[in-house]
Structure formats: structure tokens, C-alpha cells
N, C-alpha and C positions, 0 to 999 in steps of 0.2 A: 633928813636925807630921803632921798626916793627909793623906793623899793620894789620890784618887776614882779609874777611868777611866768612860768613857764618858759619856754626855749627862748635862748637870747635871741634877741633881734638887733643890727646894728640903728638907731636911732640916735640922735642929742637924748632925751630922755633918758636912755638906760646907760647913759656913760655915766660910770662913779656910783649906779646906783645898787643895792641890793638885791642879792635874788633870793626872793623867799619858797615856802614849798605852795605850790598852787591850791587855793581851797577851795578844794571840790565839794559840792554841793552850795556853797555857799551863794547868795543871788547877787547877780553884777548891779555896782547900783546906781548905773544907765538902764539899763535892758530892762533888769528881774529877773534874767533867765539865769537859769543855775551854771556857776563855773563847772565846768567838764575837765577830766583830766584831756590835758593833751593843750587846754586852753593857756593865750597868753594875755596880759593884761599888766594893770597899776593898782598899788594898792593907796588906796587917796582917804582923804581926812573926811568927813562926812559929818559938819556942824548939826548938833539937835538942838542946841539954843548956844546963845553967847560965851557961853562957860563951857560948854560939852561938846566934847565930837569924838566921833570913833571912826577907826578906821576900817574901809570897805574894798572888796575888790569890783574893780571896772575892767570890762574886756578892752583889749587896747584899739578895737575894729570900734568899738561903743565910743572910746574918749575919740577916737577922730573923725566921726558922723558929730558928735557937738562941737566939734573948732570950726572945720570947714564942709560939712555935708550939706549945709543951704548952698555952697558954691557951686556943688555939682548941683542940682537938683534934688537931694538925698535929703529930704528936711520933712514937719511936719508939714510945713505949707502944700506941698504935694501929697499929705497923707503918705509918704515914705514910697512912693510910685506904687500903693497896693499891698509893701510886703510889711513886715513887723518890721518893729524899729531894730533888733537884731539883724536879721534878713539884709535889710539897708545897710546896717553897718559893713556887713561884709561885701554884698557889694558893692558898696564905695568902696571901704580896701582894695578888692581884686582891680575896681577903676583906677585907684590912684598906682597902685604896684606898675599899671601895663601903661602906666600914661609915662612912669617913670624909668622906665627900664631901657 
């Protein structure tokens, strides 16, 4: 089952899915950068070999710069337009929100 933390957001992804309590300090593991309160995200399976995996938090700004942030331009191939791969994530988010609205 999928599992969210922080404020719901209406997405396909968080339908059905659990909301856990957000873990702060822990590092997103896209970014690295440490979950904040207030942050929202996935909490996803994270293989260490064939037999092992734990579960990690991912900012949900982080999981959607890896599906589609080369579409915008938001990717490594442009070195992230300059900013940290965070940075990019969110602004792609704020991109896609005002491109959808």
C-alpha cells in the first residue's frame, strides 16, 4: 500500500493511500536534503541488494523532477538551470501547478 506524509494533496497517488506522520530530519532520498516539518512527500521502498530494502521518504516536488523534469527542461542535462536538484524540484512543481490551473 502507498503511504503520503504531510498535508493531503488531491493526486491518483494518494487515493487509498496512508497518511503517515512526516519524518523530520530524515534525508529525501532524491534530494538528501532533510524532510522539514510542514514538508510533503512518499514514503517509497529503497532496494540495498535483491533481498533488502527499506523504506525512505521522498519529497513529492523530488518524485516529480524524476518522471517528468527532463520535459520541462528541469533535469541534469541542463545541470538543473543552476539551482540544486531540490531547488528544481520545486520549481517545476510551482511550473506544472500554474501551467495546470
Amino acid at each position: 500500500m502507498n503511504s503520503y506524509f504531510g498535508e493531503f494533496w488531491d493526486v491518483p497517488s494518494t487515493e487509498g493511500a496512508s497518511q503517515v506522520p512526516t519524518p523530520v530530519g530524515q534525508k529525501c532520498l532524491d534530494c538528501t536534503e532533510e524532510i522539514a516539518k510542514g514538508d510533503r512527500g512518499y514514503i517509497m521502498p529503497a532496494f540495498r541488494s535483491p533481498a533488502m530494502f527499506e523504506l525512505l521518504p521522498v519529497h513529492r516536488e523530488c518524485q516529480l523532477l524524476g518522471v517528468i523534469g527532463h520535459n520541462y527542461g528541469w533535469c541534469s542535462c541542463t545541470n538543473y538551470q543552476g539551482l540544486s536538484r531540490r531547488q528544481a524540484a520545486l520549481e517545476l512543481w510551482d511550473q506544472v501547478a500554474r501551467a495546470t490551473r
